[in-house]
N, CA and C atoms of all chains as a GROMACS GRO file, in nm:
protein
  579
    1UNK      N    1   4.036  -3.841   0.895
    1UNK     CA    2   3.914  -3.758   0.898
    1UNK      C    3   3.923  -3.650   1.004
    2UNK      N    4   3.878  -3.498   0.972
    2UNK     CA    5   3.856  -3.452   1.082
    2UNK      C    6   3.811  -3.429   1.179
    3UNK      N    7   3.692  -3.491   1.135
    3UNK     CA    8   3.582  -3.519   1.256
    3UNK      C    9   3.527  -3.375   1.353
    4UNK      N   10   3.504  -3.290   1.231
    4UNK     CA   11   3.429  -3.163   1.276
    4UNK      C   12   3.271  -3.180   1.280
    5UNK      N   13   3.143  -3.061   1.336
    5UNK     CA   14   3.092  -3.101   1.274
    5UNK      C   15   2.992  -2.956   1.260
    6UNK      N   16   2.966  -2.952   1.140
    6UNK     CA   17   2.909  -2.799   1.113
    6UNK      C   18   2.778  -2.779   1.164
    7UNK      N   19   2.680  -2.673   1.162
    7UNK     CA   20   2.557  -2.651   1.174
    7UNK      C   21   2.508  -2.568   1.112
    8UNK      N   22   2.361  -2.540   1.099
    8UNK     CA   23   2.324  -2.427   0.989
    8UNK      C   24   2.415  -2.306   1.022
    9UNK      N   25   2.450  -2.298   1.134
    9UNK     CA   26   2.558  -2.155   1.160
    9UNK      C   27   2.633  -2.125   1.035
   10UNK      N   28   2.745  -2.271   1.016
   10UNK     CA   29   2.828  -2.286   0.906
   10UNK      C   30   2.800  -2.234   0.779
   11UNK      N   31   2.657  -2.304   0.781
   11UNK     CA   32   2.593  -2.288   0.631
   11UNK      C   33   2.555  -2.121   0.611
   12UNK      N   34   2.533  -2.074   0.715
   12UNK     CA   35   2.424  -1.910   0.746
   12UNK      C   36   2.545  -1.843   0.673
   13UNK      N   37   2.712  -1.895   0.747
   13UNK     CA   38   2.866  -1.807   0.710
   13UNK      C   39   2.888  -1.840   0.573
   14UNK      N   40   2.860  -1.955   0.541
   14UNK     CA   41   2.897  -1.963   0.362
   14UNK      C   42   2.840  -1.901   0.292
   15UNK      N   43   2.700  -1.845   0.336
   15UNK     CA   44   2.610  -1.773   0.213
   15UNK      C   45   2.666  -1.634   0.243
   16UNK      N   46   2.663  -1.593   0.357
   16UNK     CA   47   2.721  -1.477   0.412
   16UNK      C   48   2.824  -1.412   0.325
   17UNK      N   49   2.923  -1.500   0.324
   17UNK     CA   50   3.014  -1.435   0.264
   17UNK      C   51   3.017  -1.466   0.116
   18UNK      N   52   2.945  -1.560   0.054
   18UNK     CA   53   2.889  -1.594  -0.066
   18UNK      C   54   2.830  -1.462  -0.136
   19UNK      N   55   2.736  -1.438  -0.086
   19UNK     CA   56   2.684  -1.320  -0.145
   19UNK      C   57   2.699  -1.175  -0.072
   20UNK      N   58   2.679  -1.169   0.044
   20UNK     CA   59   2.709  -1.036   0.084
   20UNK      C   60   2.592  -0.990   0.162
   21UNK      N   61   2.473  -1.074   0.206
   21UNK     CA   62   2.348  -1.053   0.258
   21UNK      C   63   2.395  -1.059   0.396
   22UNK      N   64   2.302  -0.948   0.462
   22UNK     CA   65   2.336  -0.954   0.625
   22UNK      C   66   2.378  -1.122   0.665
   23UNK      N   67   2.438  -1.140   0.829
   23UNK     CA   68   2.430  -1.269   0.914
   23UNK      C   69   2.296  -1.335   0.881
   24UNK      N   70   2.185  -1.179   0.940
   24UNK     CA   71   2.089  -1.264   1.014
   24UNK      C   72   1.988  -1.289   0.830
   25UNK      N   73   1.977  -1.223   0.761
   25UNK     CA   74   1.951  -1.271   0.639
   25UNK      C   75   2.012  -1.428   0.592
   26UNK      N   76   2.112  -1.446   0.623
   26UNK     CA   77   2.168  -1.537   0.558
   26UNK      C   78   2.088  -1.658   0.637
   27UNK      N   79   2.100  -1.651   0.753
   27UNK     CA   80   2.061  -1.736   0.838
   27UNK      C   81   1.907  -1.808   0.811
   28UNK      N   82   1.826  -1.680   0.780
   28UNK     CA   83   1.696  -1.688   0.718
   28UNK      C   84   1.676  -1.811   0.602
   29UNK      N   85   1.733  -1.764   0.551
   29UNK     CA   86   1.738  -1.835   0.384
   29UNK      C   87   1.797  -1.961   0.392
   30UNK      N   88   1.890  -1.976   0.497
   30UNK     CA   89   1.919  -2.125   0.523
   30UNK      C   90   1.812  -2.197   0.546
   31UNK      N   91   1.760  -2.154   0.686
   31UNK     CA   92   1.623  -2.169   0.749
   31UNK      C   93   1.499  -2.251   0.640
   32UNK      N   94   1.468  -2.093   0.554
   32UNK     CA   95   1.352  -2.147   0.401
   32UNK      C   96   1.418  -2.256   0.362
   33UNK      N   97   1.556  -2.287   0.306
   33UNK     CA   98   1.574  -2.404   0.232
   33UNK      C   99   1.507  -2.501   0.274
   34UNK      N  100   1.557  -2.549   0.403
   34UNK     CA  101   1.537  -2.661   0.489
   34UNK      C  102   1.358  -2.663   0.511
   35UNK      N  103   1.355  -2.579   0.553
   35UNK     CA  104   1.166  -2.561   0.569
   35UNK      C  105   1.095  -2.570   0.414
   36UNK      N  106   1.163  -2.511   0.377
   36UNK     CA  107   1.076  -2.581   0.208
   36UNK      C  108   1.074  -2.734   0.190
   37UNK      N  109   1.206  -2.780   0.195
   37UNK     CA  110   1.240  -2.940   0.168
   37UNK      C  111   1.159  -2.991   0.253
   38UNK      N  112   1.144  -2.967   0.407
   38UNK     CA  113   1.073  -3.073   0.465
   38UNK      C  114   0.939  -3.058   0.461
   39UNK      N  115   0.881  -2.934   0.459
   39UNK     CA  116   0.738  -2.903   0.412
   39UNK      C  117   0.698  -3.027   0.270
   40UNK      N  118   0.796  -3.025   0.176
   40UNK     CA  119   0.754  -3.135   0.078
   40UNK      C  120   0.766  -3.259   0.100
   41UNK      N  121   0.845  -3.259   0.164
   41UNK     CA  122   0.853  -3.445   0.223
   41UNK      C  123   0.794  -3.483   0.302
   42UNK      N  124   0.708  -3.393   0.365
   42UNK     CA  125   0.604  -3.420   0.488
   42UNK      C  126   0.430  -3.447   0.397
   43UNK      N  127   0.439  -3.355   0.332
   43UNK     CA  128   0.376  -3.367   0.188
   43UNK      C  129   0.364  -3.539   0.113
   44UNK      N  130   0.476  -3.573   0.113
   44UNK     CA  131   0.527  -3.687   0.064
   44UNK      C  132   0.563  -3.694  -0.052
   45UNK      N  133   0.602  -3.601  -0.106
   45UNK     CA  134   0.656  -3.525  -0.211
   45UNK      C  135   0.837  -3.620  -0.192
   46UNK      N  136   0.877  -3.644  -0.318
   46UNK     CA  137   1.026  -3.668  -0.318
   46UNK      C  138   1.102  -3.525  -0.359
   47UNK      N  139   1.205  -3.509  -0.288
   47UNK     CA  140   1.309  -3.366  -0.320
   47UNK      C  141   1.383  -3.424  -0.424
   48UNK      N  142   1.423  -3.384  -0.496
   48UNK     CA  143   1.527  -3.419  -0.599
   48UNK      C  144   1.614  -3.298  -0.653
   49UNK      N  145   1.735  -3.264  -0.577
   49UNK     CA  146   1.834  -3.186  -0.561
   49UNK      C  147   1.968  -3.217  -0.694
   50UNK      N  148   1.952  -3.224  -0.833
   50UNK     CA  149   2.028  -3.247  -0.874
   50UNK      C  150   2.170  -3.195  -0.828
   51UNK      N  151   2.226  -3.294  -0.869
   51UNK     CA  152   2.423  -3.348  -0.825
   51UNK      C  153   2.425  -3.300  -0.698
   52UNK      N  154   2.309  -3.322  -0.622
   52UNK     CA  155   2.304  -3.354  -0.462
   52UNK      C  156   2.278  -3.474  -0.418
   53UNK      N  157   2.161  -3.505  -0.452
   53UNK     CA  158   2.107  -3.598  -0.410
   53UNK      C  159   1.929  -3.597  -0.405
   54UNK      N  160   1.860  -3.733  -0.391
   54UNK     CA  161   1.702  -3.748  -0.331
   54UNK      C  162   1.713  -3.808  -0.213
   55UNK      N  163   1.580  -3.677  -0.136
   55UNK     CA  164   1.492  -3.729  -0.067
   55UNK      C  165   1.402  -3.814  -0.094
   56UNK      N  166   1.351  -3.913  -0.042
   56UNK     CA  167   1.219  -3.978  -0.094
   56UNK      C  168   1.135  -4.044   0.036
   57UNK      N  169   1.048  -4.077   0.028
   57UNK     CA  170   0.941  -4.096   0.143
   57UNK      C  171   0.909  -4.227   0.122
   58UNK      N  172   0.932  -4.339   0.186
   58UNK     CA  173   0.885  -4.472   0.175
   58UNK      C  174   0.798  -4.512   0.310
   59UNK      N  175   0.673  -4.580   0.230
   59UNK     CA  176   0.595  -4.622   0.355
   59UNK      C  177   0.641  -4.764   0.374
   60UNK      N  178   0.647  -4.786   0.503
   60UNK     CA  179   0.643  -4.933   0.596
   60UNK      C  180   0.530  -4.998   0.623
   61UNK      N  181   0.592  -5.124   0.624
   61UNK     CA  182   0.442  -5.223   0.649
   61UNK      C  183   0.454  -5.222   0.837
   62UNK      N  184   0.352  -5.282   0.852
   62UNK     CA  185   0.365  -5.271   0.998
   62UNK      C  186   0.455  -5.461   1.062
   63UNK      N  187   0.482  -5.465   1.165
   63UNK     CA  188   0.600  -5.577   1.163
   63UNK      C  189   0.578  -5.630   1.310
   64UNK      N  190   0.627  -5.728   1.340
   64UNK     CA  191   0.629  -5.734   1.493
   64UNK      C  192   0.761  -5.736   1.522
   65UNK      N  193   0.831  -5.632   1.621
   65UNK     CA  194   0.946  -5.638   1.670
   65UNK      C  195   0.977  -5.655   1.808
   66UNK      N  196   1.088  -5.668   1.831
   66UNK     CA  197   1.124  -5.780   1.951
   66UNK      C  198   1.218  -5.690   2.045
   67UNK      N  199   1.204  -5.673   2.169
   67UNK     CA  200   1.261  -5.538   2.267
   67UNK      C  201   1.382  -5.644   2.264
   68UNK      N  202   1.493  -5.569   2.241
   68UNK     CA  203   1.671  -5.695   2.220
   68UNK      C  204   1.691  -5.740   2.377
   69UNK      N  205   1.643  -5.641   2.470
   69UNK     CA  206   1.705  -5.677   2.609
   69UNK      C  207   1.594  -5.788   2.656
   70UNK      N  208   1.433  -5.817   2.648
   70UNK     CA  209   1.361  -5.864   2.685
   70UNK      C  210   1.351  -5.962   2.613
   71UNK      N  211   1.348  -6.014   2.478
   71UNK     CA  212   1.330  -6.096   2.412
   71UNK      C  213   1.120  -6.030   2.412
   72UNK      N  214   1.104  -5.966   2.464
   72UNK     CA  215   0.941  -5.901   2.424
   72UNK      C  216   0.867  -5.872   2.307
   73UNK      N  217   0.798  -5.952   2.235
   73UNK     CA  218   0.737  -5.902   2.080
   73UNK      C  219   0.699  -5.784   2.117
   74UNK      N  220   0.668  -5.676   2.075
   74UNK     CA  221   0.617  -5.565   2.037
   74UNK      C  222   0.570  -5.522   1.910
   75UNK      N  223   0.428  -5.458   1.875
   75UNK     CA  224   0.378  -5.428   1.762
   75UNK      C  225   0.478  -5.293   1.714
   76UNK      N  226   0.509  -5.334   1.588
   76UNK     CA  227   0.558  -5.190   1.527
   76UNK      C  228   0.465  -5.149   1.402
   77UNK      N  229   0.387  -5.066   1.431
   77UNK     CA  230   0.304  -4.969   1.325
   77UNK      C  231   0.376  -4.920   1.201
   78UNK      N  232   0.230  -4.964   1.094
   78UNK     CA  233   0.296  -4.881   0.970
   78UNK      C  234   0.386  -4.763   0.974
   79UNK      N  235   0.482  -4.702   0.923
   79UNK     CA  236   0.518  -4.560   0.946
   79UNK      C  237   0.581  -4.512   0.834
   80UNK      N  238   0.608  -4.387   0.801
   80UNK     CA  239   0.698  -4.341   0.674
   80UNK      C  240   0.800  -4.264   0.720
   81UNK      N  241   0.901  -4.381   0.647
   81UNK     CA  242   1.089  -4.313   0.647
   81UNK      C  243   1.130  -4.246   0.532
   82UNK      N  244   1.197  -4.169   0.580
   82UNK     CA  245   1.290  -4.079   0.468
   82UNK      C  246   1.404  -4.164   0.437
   83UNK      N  247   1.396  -4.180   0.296
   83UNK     CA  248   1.571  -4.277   0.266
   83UNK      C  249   1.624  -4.103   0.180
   84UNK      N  250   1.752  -4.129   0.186
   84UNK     CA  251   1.840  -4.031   0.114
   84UNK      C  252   1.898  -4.078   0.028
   85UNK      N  253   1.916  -4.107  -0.098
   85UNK     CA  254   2.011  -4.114  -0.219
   85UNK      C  255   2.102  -4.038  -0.271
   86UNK      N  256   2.259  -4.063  -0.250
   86UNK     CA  257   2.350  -3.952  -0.265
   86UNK      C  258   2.377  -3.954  -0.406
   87UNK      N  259   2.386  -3.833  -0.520
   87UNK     CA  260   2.417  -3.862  -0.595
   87UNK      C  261   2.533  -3.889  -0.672
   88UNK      N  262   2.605  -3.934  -0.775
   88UNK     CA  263   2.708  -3.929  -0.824
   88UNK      C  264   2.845  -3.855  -0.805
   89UNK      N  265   2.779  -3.778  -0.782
   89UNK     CA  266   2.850  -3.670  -0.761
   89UNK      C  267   2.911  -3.651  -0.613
   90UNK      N  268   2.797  -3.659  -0.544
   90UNK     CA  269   2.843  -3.664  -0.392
   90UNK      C  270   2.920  -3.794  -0.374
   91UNK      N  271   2.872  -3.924  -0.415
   91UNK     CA  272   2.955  -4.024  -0.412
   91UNK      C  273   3.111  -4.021  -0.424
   92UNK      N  274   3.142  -3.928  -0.537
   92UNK     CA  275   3.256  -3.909  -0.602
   92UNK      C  276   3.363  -3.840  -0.482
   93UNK      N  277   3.262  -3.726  -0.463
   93UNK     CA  278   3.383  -3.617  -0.386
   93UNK      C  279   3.388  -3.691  -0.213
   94UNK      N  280   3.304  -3.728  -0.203
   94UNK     CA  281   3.306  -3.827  -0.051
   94UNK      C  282   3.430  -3.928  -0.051
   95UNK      N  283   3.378  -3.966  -0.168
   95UNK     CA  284   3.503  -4.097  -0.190
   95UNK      C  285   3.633  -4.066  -0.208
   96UNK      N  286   3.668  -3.977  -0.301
   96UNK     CA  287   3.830  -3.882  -0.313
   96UNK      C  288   3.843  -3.856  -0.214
   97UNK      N  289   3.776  -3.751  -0.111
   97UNK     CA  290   3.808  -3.604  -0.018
   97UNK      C  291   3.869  -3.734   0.074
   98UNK      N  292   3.826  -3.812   0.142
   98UNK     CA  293   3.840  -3.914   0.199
   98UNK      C  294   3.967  -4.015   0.222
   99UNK      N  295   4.025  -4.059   0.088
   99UNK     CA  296   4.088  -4.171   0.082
   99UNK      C  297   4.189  -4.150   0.121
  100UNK      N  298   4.284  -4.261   0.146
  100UNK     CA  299   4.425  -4.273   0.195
  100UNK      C  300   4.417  -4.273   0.346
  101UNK      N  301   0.944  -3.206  -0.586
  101UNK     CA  302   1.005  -3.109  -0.565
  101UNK      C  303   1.196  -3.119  -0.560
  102UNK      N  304   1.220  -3.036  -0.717
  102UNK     CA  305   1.336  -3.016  -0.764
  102UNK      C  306   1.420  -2.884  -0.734
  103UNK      N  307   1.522  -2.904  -0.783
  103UNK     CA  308   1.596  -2.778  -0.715
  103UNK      C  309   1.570  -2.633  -0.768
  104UNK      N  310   1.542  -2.622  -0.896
  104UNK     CA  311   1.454  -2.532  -0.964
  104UNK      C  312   1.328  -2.452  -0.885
  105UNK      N  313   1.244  -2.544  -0.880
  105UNK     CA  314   1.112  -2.528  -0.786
  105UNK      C  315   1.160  -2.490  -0.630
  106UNK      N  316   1.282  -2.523  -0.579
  106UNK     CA  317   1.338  -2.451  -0.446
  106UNK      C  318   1.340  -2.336  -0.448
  107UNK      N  319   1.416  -2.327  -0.570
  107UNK     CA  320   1.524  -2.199  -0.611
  107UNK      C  321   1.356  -2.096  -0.600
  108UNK      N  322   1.262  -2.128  -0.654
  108UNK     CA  323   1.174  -2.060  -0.707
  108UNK      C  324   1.087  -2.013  -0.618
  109UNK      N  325   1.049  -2.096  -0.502
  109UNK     CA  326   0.988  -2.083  -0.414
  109UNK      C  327   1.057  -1.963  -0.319
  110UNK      N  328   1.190  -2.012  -0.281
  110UNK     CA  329   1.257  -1.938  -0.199
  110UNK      C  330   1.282  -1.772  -0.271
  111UNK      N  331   1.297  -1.771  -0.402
  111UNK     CA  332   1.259  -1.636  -0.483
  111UNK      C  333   1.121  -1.546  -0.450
  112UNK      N  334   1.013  -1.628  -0.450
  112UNK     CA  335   0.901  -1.618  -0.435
  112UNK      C  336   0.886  -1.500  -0.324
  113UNK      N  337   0.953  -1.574  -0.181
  113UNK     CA  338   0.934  -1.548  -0.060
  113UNK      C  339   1.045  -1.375  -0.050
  114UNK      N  340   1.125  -1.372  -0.128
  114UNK     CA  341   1.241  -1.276  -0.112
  114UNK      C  342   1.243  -1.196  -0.248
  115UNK      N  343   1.140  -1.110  -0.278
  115UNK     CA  344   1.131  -1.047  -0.387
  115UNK      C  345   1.174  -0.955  -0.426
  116UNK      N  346   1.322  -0.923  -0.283
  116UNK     CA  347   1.382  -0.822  -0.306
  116UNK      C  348   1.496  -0.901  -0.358
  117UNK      N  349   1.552  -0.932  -0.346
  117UNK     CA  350   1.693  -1.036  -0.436
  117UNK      C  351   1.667  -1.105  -0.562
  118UNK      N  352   1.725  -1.092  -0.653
  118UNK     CA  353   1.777  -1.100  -0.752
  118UNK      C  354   1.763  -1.245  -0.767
  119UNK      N  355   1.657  -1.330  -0.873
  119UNK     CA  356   1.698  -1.483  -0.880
  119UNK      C  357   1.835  -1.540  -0.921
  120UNK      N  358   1.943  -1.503  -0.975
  120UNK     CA  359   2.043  -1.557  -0.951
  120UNK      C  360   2.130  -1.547  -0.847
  121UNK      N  361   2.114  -1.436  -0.744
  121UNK     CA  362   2.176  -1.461  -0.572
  121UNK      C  363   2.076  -1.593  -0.536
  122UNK      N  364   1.966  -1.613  -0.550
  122UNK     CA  365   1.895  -1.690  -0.484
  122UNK      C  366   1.998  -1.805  -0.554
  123UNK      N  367   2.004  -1.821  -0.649
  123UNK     CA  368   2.030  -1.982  -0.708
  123UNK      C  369   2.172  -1.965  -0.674
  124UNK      N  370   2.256  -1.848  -0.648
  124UNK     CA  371   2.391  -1.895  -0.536
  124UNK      C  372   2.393  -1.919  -0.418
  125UNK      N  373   2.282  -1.893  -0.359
  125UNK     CA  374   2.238  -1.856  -0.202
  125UNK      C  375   2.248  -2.045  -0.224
  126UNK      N  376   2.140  -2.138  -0.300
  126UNK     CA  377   2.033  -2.252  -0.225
  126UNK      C  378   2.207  -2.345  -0.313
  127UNK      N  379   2.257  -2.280  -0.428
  127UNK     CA  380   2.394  -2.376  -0.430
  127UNK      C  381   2.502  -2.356  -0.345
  128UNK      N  382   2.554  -2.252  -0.283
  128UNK     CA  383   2.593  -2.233  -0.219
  128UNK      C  384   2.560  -2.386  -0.106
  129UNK      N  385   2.462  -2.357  -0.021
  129UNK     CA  386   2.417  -2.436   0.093
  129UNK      C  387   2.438  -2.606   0.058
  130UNK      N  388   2.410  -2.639  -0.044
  130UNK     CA  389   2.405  -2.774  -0.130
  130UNK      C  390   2.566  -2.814  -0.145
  131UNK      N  391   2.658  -2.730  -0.162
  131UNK     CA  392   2.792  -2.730  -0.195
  131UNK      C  393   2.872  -2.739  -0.069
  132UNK      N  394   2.837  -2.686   0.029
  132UNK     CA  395   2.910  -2.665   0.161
  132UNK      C  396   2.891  -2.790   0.223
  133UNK      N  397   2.775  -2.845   0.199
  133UNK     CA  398   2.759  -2.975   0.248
  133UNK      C  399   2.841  -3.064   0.212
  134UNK      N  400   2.892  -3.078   0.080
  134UNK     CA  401   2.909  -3.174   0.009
  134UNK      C  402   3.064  -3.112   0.004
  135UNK      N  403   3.119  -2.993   0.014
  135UNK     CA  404   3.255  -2.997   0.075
  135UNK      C  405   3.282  -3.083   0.224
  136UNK      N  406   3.227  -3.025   0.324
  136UNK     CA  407   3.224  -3.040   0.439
  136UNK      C  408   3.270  -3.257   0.472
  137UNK      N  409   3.181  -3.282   0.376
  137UNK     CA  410   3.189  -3.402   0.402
  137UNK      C  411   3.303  -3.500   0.369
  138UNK      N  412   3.366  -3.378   0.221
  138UNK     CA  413   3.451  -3.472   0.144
  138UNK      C  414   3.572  -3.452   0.244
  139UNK      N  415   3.560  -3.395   0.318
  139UNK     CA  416   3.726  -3.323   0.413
  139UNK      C  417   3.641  -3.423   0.505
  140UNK      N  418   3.522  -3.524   0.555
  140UNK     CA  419   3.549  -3.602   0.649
  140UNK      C  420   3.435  -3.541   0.752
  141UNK      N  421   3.368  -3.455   0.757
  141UNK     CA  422   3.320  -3.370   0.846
  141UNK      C  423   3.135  -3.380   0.857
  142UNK      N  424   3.093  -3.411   0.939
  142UNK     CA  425   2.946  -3.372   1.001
  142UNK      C  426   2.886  -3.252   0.971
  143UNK      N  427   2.782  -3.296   0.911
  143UNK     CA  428   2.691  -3.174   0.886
  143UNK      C  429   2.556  -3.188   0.951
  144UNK      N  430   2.541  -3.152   1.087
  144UNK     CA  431   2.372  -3.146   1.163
  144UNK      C  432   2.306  -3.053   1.158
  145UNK      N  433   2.196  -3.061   1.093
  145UNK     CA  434   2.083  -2.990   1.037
  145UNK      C  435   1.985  -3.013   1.163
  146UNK      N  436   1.954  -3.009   1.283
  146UNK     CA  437   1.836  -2.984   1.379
  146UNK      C  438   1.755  -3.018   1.354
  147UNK      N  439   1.619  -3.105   1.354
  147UNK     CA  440   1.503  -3.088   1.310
  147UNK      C  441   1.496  -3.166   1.144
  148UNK      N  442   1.614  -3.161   1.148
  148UNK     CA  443   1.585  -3.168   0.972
  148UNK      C  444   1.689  -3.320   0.941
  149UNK      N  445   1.817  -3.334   0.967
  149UNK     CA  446   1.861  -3.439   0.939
  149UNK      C  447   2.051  -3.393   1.000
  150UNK      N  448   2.135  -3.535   0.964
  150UNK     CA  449   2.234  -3.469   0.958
  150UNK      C  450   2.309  -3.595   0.861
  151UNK      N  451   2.374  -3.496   0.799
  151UNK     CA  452   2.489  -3.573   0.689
  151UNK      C  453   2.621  -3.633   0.757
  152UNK      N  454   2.660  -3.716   0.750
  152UNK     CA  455   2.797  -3.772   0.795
  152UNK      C  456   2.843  -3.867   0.715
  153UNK      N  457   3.008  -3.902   0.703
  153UNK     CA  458   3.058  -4.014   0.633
  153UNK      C  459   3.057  -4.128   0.689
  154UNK      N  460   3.020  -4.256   0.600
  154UNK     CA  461   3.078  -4.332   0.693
  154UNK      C  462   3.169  -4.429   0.592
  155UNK      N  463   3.244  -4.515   0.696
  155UNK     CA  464   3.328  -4.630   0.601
  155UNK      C  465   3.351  -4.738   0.627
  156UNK      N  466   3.326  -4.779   0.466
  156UNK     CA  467   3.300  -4.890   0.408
  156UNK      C  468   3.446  -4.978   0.431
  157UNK      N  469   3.472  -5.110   0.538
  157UNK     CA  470   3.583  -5.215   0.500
  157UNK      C  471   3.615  -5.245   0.351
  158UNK      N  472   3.751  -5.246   0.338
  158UNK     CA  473   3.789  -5.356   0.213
  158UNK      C  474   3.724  -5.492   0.238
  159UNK      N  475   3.675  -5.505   0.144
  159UNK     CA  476   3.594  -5.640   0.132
  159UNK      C  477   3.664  -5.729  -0.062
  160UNK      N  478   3.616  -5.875  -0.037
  160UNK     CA  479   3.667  -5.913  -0.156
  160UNK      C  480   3.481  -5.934  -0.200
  161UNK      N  481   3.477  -5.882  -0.323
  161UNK     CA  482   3.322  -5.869  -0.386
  161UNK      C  483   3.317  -5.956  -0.515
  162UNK      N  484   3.240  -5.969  -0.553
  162UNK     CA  485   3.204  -6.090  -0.691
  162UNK      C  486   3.149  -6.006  -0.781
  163UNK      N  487   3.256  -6.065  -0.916
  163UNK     CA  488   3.160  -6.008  -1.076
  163UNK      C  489   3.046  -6.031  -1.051
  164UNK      N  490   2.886  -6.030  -1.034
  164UNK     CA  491   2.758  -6.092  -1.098
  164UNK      C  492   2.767  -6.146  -1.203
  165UNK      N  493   2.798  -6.151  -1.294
  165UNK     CA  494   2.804  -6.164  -1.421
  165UNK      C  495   2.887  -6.349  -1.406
  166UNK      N  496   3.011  -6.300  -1.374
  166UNK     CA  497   3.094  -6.397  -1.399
  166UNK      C  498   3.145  -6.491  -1.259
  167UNK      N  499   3.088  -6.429  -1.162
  167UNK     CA  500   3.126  -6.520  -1.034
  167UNK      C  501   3.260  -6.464  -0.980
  168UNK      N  502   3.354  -6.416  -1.055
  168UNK     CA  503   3.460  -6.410  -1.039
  168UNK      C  504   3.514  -6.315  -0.895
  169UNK      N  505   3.623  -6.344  -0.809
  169UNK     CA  506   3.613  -6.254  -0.675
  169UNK      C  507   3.707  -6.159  -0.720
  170UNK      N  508   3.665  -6.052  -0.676
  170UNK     CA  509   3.741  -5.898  -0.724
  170UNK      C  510   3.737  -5.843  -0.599
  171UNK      N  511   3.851  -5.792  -0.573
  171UNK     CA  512   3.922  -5.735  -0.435
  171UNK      C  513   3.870  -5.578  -0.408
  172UNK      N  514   3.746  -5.556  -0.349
  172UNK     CA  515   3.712  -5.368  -0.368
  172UNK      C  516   3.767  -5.360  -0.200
  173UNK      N  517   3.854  -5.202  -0.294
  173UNK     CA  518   3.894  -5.110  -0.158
  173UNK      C  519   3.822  -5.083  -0.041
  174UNK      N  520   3.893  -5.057   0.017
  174UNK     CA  521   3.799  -4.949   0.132
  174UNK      C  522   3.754  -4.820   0.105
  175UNK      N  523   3.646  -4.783   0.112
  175UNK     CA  524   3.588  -4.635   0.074
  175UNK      C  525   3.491  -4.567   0.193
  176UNK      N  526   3.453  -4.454   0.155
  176UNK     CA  527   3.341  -4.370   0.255
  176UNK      C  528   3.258  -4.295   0.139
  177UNK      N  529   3.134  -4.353   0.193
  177UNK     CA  530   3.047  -4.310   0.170
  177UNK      C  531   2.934  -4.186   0.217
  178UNK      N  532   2.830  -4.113   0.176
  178UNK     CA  533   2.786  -3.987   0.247
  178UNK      C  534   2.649  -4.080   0.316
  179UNK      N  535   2.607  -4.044   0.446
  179UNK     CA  536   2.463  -4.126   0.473
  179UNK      C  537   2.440  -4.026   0.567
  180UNK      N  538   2.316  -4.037   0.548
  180UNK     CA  539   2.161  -3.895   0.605
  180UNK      C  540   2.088  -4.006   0.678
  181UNK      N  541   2.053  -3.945   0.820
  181UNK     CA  542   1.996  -3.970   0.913
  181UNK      C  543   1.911  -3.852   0.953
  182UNK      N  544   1.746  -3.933   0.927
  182UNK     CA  545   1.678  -3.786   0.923
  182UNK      C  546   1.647  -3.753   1.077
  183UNK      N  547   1.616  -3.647   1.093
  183UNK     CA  548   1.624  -3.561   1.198
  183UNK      C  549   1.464  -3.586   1.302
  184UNK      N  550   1.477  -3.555   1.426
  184UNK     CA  551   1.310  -3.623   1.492
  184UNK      C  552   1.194  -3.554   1.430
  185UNK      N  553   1.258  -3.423   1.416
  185UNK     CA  554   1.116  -3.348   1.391
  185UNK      C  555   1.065  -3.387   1.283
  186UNK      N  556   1.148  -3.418   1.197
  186UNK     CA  557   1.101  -3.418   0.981
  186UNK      C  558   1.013  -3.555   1.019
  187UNK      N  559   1.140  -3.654   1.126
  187UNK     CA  560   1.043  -3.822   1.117
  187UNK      C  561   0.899  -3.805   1.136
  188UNK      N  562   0.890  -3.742   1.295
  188UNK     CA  563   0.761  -3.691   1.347
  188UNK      C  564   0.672  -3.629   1.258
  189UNK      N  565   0.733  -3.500   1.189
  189UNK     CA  566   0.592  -3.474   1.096
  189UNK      C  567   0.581  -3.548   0.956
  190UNK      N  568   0.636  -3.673   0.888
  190UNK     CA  569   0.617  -3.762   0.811
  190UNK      C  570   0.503  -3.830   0.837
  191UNK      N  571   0.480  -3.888   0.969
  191UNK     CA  572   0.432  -3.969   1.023
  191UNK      C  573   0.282  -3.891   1.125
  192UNK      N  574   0.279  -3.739   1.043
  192UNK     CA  575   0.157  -3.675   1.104
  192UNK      C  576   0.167  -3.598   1.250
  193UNK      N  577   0.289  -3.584   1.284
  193UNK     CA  578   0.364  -3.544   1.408
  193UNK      C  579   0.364  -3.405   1.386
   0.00000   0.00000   0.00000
């Protein structure tokens, strides 16, 4: 593995030279993607990115959890997690790009 | 909310570009990820999440069906760890 690790920068240079829109344009539109997606999942809206993958929003029950160093119960409150589902597709090329 | 309705929104907002730059622009971004990862590589999104591989031991696994033990490889898989801010405003933050 190479063990790089990109940031929207990366992403701002792929569209960049993808289409031909200024840096700071590109950068923008990265920006909206991400701000759209989480605007809907905050929503509680599921994303569903075909041959990407889903976002989806699951609520939690509330639980009593235990501090590991103290052995301390502590209340843990209802809350809502984002699970990610990769799709087929991503499964696929993860799994090839990868092996050996 | 589907990738269509992205594509559309983000059109919406940029009414000077052309909807098919847009739908290379939001595949584009979707694709880089999903290169990035297959070569092994971190993708941190700020605020929002970050993609990384991780991997799975060879393990010996069972038909369901038949009980039987079947020897699965070692593999890597893609897993998203969402980001503080997205958790925070899920949760009304």
């Amino acid at each position: 593995m190479s063990d790089n690790t990109l940031t929207r920068m990366d992403l701002s240079e792929a569209v960049f030279r993808e289409v031909g829109l200024s840096r700071n344009e590109s950068a923008q539109l990265v920006e909206g993607v991400l701000q759209h997606m989480s605007d809907a999942l905050a929503r509680g809206e599921t994303v569903k990115i075909s041959s990407f993958g889903t976002f989806s929003v699951r609520d939690k029950a509330a639980r009593v959890g235990r501090n590991p160093k103290t052995g301390d119960e502590v209340p843990i409150h209802p809350r809502r997690v984002l699970t990610f589902r990769p799709s087929h597709l991503m499964k696929e090329r993860v799994a090839q790009g990868n092996k050996g | 909310m589907i990738r269509s309705e992205l594509i559309q929104k983000i059109s919406e907002e940029n009414p000077h570009l052309f909807q098919r730059d847009v739908e290379r622009i939001v595949n584009t971004i979707f694709d880089e990820i999903i290169e990035a990862m297959a070569r092994g590589d971190r993708v941190e999104l700020r605020g929002f999440g970050a993609f990384s591989v991780k991997k799975r031991d060879a393990r010996t696994g069972r038909n369901p069906r038949t009980g039987e033990s079947v020897p699965v490889e070692e593999k890597h898989v893609p897993f998203f760890k969402t980001g503080k801010l997205l958790r925070d405003r899920l949760n009304g933050g």
